[in-house]
C-alpha positions in Angstrom: 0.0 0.0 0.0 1.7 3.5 -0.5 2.6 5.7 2.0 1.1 9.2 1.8 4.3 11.9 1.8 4.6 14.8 4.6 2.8 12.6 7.3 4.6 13.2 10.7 6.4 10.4 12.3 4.3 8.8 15.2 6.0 11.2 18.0 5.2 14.4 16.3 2.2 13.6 15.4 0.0 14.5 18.5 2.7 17.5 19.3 1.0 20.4 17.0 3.6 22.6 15.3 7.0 21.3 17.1 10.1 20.4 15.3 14.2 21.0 15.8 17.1 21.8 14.0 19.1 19.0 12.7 21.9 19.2 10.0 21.0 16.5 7.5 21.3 16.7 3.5 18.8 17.8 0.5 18.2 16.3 -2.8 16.1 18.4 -5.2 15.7 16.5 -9.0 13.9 18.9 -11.3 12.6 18.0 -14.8 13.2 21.5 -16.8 12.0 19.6 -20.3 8.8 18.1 -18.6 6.2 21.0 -20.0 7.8 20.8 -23.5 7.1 17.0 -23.0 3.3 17.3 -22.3 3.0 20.3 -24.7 -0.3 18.9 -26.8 -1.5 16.1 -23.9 -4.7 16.6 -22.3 -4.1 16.7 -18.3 -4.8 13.2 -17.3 -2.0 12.2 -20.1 0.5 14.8 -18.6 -0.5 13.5 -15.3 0.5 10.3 -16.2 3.6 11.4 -18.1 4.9 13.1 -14.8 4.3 10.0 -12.5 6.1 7.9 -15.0 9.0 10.9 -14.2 8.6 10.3 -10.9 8.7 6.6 -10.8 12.3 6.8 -12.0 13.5 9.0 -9.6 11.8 8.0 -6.4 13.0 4.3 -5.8 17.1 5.7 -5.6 16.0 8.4 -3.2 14.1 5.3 -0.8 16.9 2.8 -1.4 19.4 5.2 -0.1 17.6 6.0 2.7 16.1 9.3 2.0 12.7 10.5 2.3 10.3 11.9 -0.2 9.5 15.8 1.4 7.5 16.8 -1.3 6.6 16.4 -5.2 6.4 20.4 -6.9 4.5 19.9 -10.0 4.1 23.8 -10.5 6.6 26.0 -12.4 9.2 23.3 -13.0 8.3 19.7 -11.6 10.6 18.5 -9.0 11.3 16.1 -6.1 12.0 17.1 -3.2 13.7 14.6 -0.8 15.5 14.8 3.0 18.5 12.4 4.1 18.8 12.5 7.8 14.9 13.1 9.5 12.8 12.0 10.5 15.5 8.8 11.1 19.0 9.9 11.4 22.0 8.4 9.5 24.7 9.5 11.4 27.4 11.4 10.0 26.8 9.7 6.4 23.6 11.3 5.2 25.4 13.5 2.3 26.9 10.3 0.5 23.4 8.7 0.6 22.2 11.8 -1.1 24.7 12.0 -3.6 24.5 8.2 -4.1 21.3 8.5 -4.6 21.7 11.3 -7.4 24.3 9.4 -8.8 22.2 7.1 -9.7 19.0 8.8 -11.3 21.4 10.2 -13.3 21.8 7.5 -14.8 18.4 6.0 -15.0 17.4 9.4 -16.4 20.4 9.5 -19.5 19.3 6.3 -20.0 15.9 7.2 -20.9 16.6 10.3 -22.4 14.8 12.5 -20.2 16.4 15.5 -19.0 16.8 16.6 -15.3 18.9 18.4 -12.9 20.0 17.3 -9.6 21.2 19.3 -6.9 22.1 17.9 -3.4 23.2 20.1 0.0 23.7 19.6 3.1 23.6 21.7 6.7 21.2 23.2 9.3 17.5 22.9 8.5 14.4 23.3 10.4 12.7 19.8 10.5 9.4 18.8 11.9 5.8 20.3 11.7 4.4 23.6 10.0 1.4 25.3 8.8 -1.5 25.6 12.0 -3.4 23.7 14.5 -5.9 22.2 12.4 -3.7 21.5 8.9 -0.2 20.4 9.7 2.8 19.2 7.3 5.8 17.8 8.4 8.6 18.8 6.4 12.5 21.2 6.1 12.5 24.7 5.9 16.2 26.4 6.4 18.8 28.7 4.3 19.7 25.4 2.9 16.7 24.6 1.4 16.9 27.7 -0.3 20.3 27.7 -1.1 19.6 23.9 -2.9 16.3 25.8 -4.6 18.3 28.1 -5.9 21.2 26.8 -7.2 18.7 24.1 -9.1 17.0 26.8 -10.3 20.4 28.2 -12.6 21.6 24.5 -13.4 21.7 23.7 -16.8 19.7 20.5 -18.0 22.1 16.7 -17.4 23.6 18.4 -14.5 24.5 17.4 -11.1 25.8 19.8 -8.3 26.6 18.5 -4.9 27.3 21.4 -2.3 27.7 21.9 0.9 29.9 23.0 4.2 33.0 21.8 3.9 32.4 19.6 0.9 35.6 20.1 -0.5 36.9 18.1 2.4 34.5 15.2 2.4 37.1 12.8 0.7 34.2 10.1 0.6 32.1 11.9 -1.5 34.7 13.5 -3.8 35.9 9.3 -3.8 31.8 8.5 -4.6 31.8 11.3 -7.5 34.9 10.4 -9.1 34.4 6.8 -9.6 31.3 7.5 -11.2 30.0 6.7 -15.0 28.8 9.9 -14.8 31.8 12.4 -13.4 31.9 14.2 -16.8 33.9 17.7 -16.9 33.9 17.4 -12.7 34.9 21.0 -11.7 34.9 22.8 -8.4 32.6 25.8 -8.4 33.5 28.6 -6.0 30.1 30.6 -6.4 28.2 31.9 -3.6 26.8 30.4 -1.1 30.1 27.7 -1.5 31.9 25.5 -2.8 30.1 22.7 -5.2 31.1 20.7 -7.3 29.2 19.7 -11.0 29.2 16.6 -12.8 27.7 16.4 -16.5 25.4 13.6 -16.9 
């Protein structure tokens, strides 16, 4: 049976709008050609069109341990998906994230269907918002918006991990070298850090 996104886990469920900060790592996948895709489809075909999208990227984020926070289907489609909350993984969260967009890359160049995928990591807000009577659990943090952001001036068959101190995570630099996919790797020294880009 599926599981219904943004539910709270079972002890913040009954604890109205409560939550903590918690460093933990952000993976945002967005599909910039979807609405040239569906151009001409009536809206239950585009529908379906964007849950096929989403079945492709969704299973890496679960089997890495992530979490699905949200699906955007305005604008620019995306997922939206948390490593580290509600469940920690301690210490490790930002090589399940870039694992896990590691390998959508791939599914995605293999089915020739554009996306960009950005992952972050650092101090987020995690746990319930909105009011008493309609609650969502999700992140909200300069890092979110940072990740948002940085998505939103990728070019398409891109994938930039960023994050505090990144440069000195050798297991992820380790994890993006020895992949298929680290194309034209290159440091990027923009604001708000450094990040790194791999062409898919």
């Amino acid at each position: 049976m599926a599981e219904f996104i943004n539910k709270p886990p079972p002890e913040e469920a009954t604890h109205g709008l409560t939550g903590e900060e918690k460093y933990i790592s952000v993976l945002i996948a967005r599909l910039p050609a979807f609405y040239s895709m569906a151009e001409g489809k009536s809206p239950l075909e585009s529908t379906n069109l964007l849950n096929g999208c989403f079945k492709k990227v969704v299973p890496p984020i679960l089997s890495h341990k992530g979490r699905v926070d949200q699906y955007v289907v305005s604008v620019v489609p995306a997922v939206v998906a948390r490593f580290g909350a509600p469940i920690p993984i301690v210490e490790r969260r930002i090589v399940e994230a870039v694992a896990a967009a590691l390998e959508i890359g791939q599914i995605m160049k293999e089915a020739s269907l554009p996306v960009t995928l950005t992952v972050n990591r650092g101090l987020a807000y995690v746990g319930n918002i909105g009011t008493e009577d309609r609650i969502q659990y999700t992140i909200v943090g300069p890092m979110v918006n940072e990740a948002f952001s940085m998505s939103a001036r990728q070019k398409p068959d891109t994938i930039i991990v960023m994050g505090r101190k990144i440069e000195e995570d050798t297991e992820v630099l380790s994890l993006i070298q020895k992949s298929a996919l680290a194309i034209n790797l290159r440091p990027l020294w923009d604001e708000p850090g450094p990040a790194y880009q791999l062409t898919i």
